[in-house]
ZAMARGU-4260 file (C-alpha; in steps of 0.2 Angstrom, whole numbers, plus 5000, padded with zeros to 4 digits):
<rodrens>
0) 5000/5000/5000 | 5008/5017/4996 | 5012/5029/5010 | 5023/5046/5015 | 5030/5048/5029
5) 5036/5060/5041 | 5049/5061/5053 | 5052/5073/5069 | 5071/5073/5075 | 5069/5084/5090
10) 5083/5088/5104 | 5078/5072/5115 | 5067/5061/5104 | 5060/5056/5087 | 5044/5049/5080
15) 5036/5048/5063 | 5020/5046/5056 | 5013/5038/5039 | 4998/5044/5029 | 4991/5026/5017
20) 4983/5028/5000 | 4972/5018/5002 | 4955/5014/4988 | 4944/5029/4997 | 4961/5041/4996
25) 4973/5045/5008 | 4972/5041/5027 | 4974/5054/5040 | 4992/5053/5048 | 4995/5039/5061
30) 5010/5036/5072 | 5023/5025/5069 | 5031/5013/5086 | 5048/5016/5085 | 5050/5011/5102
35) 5047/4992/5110 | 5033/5000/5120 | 5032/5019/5112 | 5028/5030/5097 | 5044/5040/5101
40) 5061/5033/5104 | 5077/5043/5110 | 5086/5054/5101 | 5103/5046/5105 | 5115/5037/5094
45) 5127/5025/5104 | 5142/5020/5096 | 5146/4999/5097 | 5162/4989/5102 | 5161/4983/5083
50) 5159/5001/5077 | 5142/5004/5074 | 5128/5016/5082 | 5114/5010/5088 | 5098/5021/5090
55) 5089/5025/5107 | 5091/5019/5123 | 5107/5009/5123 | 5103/4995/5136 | 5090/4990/5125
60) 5103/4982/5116 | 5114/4975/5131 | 5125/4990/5132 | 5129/4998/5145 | 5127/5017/5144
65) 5143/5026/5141 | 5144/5045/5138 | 5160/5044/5127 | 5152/5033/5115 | 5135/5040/5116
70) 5130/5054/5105 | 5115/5065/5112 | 5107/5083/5105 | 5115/5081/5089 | 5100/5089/5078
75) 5102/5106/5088 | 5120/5107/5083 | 5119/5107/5065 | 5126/5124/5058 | 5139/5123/5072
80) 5156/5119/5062 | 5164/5111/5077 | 5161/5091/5076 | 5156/5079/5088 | 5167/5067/5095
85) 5160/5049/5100 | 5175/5037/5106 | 5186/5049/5101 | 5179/5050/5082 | 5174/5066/5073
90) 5157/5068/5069 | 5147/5080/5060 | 5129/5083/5068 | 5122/5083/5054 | 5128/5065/5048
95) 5123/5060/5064 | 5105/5067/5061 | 5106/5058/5044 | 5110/5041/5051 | 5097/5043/5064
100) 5084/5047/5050 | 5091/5032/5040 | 5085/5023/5053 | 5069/5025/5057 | 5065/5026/5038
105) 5072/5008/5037 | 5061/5005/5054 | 5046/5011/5045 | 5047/5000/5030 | 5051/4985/5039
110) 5032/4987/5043 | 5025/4991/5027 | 5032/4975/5021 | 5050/4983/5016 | 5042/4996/5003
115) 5048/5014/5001 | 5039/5030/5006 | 5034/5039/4990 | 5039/5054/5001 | 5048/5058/5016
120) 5047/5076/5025 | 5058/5081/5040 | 5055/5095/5051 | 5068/5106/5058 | 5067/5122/5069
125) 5058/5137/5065 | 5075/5148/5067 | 5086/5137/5054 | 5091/5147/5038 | 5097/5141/5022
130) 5115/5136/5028 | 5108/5124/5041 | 5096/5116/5031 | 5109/5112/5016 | 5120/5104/5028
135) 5105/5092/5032 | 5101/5091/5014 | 5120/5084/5008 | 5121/5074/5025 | 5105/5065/5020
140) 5108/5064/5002 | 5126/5057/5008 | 5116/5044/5019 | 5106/5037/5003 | 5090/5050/5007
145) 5091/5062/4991 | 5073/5067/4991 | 5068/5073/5007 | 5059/5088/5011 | 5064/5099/5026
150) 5049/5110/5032 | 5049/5123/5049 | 5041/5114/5063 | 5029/5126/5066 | 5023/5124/5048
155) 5020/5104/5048 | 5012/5107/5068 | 4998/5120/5058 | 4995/5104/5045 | 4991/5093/5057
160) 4980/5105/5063 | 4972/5110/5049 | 4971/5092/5047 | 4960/5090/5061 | 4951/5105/5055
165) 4957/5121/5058 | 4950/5131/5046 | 4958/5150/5053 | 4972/5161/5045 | 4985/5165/5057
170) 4990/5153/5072 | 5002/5155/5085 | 5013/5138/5090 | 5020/5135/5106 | 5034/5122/5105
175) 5039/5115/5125 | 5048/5099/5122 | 5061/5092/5132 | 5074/5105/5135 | 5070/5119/5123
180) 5054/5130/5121 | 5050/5141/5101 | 5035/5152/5100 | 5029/5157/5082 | 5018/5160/5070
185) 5011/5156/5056 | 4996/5162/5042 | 4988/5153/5026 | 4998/5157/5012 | 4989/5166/4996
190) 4991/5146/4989 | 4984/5140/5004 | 4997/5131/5013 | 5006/5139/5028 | 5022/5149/5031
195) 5031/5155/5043 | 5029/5173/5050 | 5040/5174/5066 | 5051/5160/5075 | 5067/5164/5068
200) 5073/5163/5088 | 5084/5149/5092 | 5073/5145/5108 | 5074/5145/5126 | 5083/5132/5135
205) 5069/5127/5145 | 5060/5111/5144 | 5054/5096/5151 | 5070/5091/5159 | 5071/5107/5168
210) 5053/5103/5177 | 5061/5084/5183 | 5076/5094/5190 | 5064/5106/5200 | 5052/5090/5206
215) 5066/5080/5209 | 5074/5095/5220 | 5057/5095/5228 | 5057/5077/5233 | 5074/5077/5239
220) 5070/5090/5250 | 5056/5080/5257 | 5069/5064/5261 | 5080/5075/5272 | 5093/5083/5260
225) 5092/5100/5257 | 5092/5107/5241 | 5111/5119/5243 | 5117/5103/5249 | 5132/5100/5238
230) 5134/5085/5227 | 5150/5076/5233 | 5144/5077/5250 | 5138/5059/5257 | 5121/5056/5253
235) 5108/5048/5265 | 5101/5034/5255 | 5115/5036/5241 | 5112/5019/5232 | 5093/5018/5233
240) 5094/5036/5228 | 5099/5031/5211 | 5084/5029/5202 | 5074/5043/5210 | 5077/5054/5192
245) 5067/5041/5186 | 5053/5038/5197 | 5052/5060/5197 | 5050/5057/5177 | 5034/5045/5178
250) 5027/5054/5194 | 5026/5069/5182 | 5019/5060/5167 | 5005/5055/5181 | 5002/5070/5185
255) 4996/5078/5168 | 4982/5067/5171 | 4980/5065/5190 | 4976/5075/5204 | 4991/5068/5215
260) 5005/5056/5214 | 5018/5044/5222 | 5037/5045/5220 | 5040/5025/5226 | 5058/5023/5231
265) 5066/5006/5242 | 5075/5014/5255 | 5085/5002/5265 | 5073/5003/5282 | 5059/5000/5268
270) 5048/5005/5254 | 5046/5023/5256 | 5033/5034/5245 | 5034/5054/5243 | 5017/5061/5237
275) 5015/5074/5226 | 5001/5085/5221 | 4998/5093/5204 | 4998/5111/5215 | 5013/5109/5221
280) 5022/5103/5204 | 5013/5117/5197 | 5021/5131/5208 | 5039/5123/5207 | 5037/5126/5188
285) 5024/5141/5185 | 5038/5154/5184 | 5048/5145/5169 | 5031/5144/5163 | 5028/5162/5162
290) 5041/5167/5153 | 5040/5157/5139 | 5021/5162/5137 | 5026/5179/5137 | 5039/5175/5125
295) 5024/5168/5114 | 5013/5185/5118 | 5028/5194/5111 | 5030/5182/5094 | 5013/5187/5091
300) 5018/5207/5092 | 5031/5202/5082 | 5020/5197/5069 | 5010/5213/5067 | 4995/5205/5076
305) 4986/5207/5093 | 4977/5194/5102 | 4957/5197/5095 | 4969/5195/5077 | 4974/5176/5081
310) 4962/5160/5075 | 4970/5150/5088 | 4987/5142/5097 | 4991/5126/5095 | 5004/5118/5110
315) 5015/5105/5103 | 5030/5095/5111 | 5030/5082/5124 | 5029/5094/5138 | 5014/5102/5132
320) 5003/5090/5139 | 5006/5100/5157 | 4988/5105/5161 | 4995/5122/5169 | 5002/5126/5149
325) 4986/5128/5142 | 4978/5137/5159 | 4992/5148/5156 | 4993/5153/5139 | 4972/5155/5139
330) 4976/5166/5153 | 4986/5178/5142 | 4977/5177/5126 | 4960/5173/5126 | 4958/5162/5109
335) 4956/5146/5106 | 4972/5136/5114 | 4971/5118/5106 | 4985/5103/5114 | 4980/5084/5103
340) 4981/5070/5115 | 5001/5066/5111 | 5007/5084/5106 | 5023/5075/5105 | 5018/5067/5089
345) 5011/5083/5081 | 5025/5087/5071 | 5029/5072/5065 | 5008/5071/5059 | 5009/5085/5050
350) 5025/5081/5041 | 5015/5066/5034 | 5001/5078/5029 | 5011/5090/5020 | 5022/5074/5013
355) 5003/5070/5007 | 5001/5085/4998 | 5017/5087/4988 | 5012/5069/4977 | 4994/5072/4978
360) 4991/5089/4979 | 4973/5092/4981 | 4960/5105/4971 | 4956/5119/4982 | 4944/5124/4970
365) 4935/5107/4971 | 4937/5098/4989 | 4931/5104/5005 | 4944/5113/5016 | 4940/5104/5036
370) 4940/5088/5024 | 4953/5088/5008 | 4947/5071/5002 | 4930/5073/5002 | 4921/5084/4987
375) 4909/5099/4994 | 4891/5095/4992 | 4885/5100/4974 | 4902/5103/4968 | 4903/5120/4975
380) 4919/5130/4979 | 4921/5131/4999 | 4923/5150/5005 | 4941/5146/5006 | 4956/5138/4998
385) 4961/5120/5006 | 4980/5115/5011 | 4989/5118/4996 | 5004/5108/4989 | 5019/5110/5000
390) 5033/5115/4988 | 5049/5100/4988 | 5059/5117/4994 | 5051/5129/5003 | 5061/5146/5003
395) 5066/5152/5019 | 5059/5172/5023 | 5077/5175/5027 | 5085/5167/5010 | 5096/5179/5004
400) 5106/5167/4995 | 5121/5164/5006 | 5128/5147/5008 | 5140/5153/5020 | 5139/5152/5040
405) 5133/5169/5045 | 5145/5183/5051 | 5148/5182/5067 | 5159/5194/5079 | 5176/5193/5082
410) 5182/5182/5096 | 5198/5185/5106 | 5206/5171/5107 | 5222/5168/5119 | 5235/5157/5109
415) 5236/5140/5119 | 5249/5126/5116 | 5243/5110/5120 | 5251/5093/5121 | 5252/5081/5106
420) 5239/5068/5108 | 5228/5056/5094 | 5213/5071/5097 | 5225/5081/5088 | 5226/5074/5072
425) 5216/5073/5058 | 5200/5063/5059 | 5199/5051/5047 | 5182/5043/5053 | 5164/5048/5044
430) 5166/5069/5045 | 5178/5070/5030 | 5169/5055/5021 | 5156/5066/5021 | 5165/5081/5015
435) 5171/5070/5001 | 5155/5066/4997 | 5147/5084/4998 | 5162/5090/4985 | 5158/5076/4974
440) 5143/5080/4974 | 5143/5098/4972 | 5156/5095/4956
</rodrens>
């Protein structure tokens, strides 16, 4: 059965949805496991005694985790020209985004009985200008992915929404994953797709990771150790204490649903619980929260528009499922605030979509907008365009051609002389196979 798909690399996991053509048209976007037990997996590579890089959690595979061979964050660092080292071996981020994407689009046809995507769309922050995105496009064409099409993340998260029937103009997107935060906006396009009007920010570093610090500060302080208590001091349950960043994560995952909730830890004078209530987790993170929706009230200023001039916010990413988010972002503009039941797998639901629309690119003078697939009754053209094609290239809004990195400012830098060591000389490994294969490929 033909299918597109679309992939979400974030900072901390990935996912990926397929839209089916089936004999009644094209499928709404559904999820892809990538996990054992999940839709999303980890966005970590771990590099293998035998040399090669295994995707996710490494003790899936019987590895033990290992910060020199583990490669993590990868997909915010492309555009930075300093590589990445795992085991001592230069990496580029962006081949290392490439091989991740390799793999899930190999995962992904192992369950559609090994055929091919007819189309694969990537998303990639809202801030990235042309120089980023050709890195990814020569890293993936490098990898054996020569077609794909890289879309803004805000852009692919208002498909998906316009997928589910969003039928406004201009909508604000507020982006809270797992240890960034991106507010922009977007409006329909004359052609009746979407683009991107502000979000050319790199984002906050503020996420989902942050709120497990502040509950797991919380709980700590509840077992007897204060918080200013330094680290290499002895602690008073050091070994049961271990997996407590753990139990803080699924306490706060039960808490977007629940009224209250247990941290469960074995101590050794016995099982002991810490309860939580949702009040509490939400005043150890409502000021982070503040600031990045007033970051999102000011990317709607940005944009020429007030709050009365938006059709609706959309909350995407894995932390947006924080039921304080919403409260607060209705609190500050009084429009329609809309969070799907996964917001994680928004991005990657809309890139399917908008994959969707660049082979079958629907009529907007014939189909229904809330429903692409579906004529209107009688034949007559809806008040509005539907979801045009989305070009295999969008522009950027800041493309002025350069393929370049952008000026930066002089740096001082104090000449050091450091010993002679193996880190010093010439990688040999994948980075400069994959500058051979760029200049072939440019000549």
């Amino acid at each position: 059965m033909p299918y597109v798909l679309g992939i979400d690399i974030g900072g901390t996991s990935t996912t990926a949805a397929v839209a089916r053509l089936t004999q009644d048209g094209w499928t709404r976007p559904e999820p892809v496991r990538l996990g054992a037990h999940s839709f999303a997996i980890p966005s970590v590579l771990q590099l293998g005694a035998d040399g090669s890089l295994a995707v996710g959690d490494p003790t899936e595979y019987g590895q033990p985790p290992d910060r020199g061979r583990t490669a993590r964050g990868f997909a915010r660092r492309i555009g930075d020209p300093v590589p990445m080292l795992v085991d001592g071996e230069a990496w580029t981020p962006e081949a290392l985004t490439a091989v991740l994407a390799t793999w899930v689009i190999e995962r992904v046809m192992a369950q559609q009985a090994d055929r091919p995507a007819e189309h694969v769309v990537l998303s990639h922050p809202a801030g990235w200008g042309p120089y980023r995105t050709e890195l990814l496009r020569h890293a993936l064409w490098a990898a054996g992915i020569p077609h794909a099409t890289l879309l803004p993340e805000p852009v692919v998260a208002a498909e998906s929404h316009a997928c589910q029937g969003f039928t406004g103009r201009s909508l604000a997107v507020y982006a809270l994953g797992g240890e960034t935060f991106a507010a922009s906006v977007v409006r329909r396009s004359r052609a009746g797709g979407f683009e991107l009007v502000t979000g050319g920010d790199p984002g906050q570093p503020l996420g989902g990771a942050d709120f497990d610090a502040a509950l797991l500060r919380h709980v700590r302080d509840q077992l007897g150790r204060p918080a200013s208590t330094p680290r290499h001091q002895a602690d008073p349950h050091p070994p049961a204490l271990a997996g407590l960043a753990a139990a803080c994560v699924s306490a706060k995952e039960r808490l977007t649903v629940a009224a209250e909730a247990d941290v469960r830890l074995q101590l050794p004078d016995g099982p002991t619980r810490v309860p939580v209530s949702r009040a509490e987790f939400e005043e150890l993170i409502r000021p982070g929260l503040r600031l990045t929706v007033e970051t999102l009230a000011g990317a709607v200023r940005a944009a020429g528009l007030t709050a009365d001039q938006l059709d609706g916010v959309l909350l995407i990413g894995g932390s947006a499922r924080i039921p304080l988010v919403a409260d607060l972002v209705a609190q500050r503009l009084p429009v329609g605030v809309t969070v799907e039941s996964d917001p994680q797998l928004t991005a990657a639901a809309g890139a399917a979509w908008a994959a969707r629309q660049i082979v079958a690119p629907p009529r907007p003078s014939r189909w229904d907008r809330t429903d692409p697939g579906r004529p209107t009754p009688g034949g007559r053209a809806p008040e509005r365009a539907g979801p045009a094609t989305v070009p295999a290239r969008r522009p950027d809004l800041a493309d002025d051609g350069r393929r370049e990195p952008p000026p930066r400012p002089p740096v001082r830098i104090t000449p050091l002389k450091l010993p002679r060591n193996r880190l010093a000389q010439p990688a040999a490994g994948p980075a400069n196979r994959d500058r051979t294969a760029y200049s072939r490929a440019r000549s």
